[in-house]
C-alpha positions in Angstrom: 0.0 0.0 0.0 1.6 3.4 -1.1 1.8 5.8 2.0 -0.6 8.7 1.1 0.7 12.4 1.9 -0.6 14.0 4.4 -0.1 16.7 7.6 0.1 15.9 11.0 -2.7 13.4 12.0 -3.8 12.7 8.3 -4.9 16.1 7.0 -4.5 16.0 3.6 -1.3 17.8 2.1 -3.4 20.5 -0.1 -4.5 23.8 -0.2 -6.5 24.8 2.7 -8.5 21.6 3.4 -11.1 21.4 6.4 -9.2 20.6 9.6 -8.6 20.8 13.2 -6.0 22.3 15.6 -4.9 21.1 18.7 -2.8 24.1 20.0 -0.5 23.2 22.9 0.7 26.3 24.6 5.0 26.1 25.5 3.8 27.3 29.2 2.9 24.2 31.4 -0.5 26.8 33.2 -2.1 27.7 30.0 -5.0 26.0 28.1 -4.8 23.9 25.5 -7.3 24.9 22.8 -8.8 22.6 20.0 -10.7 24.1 17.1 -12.1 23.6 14.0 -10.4 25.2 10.5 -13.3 24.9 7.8 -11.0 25.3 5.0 -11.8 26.4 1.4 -16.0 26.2 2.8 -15.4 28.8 5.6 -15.5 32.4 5.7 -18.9 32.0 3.2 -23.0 31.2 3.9 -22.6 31.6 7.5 -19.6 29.1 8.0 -17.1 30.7 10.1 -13.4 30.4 8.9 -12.3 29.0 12.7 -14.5 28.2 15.5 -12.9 27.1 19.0 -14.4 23.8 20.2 -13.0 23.4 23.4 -10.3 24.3 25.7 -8.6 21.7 28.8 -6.5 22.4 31.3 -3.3 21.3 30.6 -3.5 18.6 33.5 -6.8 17.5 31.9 -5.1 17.2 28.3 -1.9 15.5 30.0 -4.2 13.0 31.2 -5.8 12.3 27.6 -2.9 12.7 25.5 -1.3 9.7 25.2 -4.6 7.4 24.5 -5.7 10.0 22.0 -2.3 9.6 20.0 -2.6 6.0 20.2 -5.9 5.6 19.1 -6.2 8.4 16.0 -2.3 6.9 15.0 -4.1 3.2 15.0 -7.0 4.9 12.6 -4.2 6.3 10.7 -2.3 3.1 10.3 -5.8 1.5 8.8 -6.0 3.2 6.0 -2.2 4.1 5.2 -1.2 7.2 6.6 1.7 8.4 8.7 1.7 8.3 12.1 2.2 11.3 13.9 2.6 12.5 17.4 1.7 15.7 19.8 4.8 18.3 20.0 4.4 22.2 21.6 2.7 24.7 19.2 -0.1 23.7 16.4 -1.0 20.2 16.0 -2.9 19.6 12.6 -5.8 16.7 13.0 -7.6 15.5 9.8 -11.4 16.5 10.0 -13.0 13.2 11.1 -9.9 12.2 13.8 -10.6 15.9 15.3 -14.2 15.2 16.0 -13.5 12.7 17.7 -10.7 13.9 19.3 -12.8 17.0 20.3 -15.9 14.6 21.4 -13.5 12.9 24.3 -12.0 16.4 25.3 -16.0 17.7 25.7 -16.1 14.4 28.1 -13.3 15.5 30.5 -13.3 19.5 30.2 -15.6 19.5 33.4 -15.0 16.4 34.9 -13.2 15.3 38.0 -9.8 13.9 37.3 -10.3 10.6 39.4 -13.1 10.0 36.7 -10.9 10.8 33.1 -9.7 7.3 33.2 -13.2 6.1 32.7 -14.0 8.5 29.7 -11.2 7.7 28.0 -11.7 3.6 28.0 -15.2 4.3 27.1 -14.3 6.9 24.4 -11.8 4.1 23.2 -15.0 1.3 23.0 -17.0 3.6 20.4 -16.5 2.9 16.6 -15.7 6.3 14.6 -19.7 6.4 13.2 -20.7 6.7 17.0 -18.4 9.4 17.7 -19.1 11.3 14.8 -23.1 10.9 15.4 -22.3 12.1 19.3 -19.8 15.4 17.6 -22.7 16.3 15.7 -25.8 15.9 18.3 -23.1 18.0 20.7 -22.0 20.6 18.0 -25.7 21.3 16.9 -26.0 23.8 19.7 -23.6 23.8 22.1 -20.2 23.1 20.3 -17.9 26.1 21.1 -15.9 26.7 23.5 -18.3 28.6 25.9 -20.5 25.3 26.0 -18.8 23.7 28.7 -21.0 21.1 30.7 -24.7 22.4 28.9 -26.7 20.2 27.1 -25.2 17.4 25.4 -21.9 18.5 26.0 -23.0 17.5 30.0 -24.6 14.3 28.9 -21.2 13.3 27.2 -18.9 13.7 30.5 -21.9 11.9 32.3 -21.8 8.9 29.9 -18.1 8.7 29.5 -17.3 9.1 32.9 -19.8 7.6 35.0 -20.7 4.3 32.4 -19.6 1.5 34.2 -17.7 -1.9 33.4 -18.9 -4.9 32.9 -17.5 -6.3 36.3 -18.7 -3.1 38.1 -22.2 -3.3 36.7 -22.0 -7.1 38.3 -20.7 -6.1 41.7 -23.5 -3.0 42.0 -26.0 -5.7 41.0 -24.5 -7.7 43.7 -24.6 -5.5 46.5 -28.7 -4.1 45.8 -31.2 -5.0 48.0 -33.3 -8.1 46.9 -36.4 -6.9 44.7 -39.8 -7.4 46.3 -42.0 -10.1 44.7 -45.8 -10.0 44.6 -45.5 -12.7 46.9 -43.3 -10.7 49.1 -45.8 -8.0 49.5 -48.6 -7.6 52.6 -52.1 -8.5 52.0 -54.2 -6.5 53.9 -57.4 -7.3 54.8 -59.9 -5.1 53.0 -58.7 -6.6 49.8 -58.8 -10.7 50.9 -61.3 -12.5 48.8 -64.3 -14.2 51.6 
């Protein structure tokens, strides 16, 4: 298979195609911002050239990094492309990788460290169609980077963070209170048949 040429995580090596960003600032305190470049289609019938989707601590994004690069370089390696990783500055992302990418940073931007881990390995579980499908139903109307925790973008860090495994599911079911059976339930006598 002939390597195809592309940009940083697959954007494709032509003029001005539609792209994100994933800026990651030299100081170690300031955010790291990922937006959305629209290309050749922005700038006309109400498409904005750039639009900001999301900005994460830098602890937060430390915390997501790695899995990120490992996962959009796997999608890379599927269909081809070079591999890439992050570096300081302007990271380019090819449109579909930086939905997806941007869909697990809405998970974590308001959610408690202790509970990242979780987002992650459920991010990780989705095919690319069900990311993309949970980008759009979150972009619709709260996909910028004043959205944070409203709407969808809330029902994402409460589904990636709080679904559980397999083996916790088992042990909650494990620990609940038997359920009460018709046969467990008082008669009383007003209702008694004579």
């Amino acid at each position: 298979m002939t390597e195809k040429k592309t940009i940083g995580f697959g954007v494709p090596n032509e003029l001005d195609p539609h792209h994100f960003t994933v800026e990651i600032p030299a100081a170690r305190t300031d955010a790291v911002v990922i937006a959305e470049h629209f290309g050749l289609q922005g700038g006309s019938n109400g498409v904005p050239d750039v639009l900001e989707r999301c900005r994460l601590p830098r602890a937060t994004w430390n915390a997501i990094a790695e899995e990120a690069r490992r996962v959009l370089n796997e999608r890379l390696k599927e269909k081809g492309f070079t591999t890439n990783r992050w570096s300081t500055g302007v990271n380019q992302i090819e449109r579909l990788l930086g939905r997806e990418l941007c869909l697990l940073a809405w998970a974590v931007e308001a959610a408690p460290k202790e509970l990242v881990p979780n987002a992650i390995r459920n991010w990780a579980a989705f095919k690319a169609e069900e990311r993309w499908w949970l980008f759009a139903m979150a972009a619709n109307l709260t996909g910028t980077s004043d959205d944070t925790d409203v709407g969808w973008r809330k029902a994402l860090r409460i589904a990636l963070t709080e679904t559980p495994t397999g083996e916790e599911v088992a042990a909650l079911r494990g620990k609940r209170a038997k359920r009460v059976t018709e046969a467990d339930r008082p008669t009383l006598p007003l209702f008694e048949k004579p």
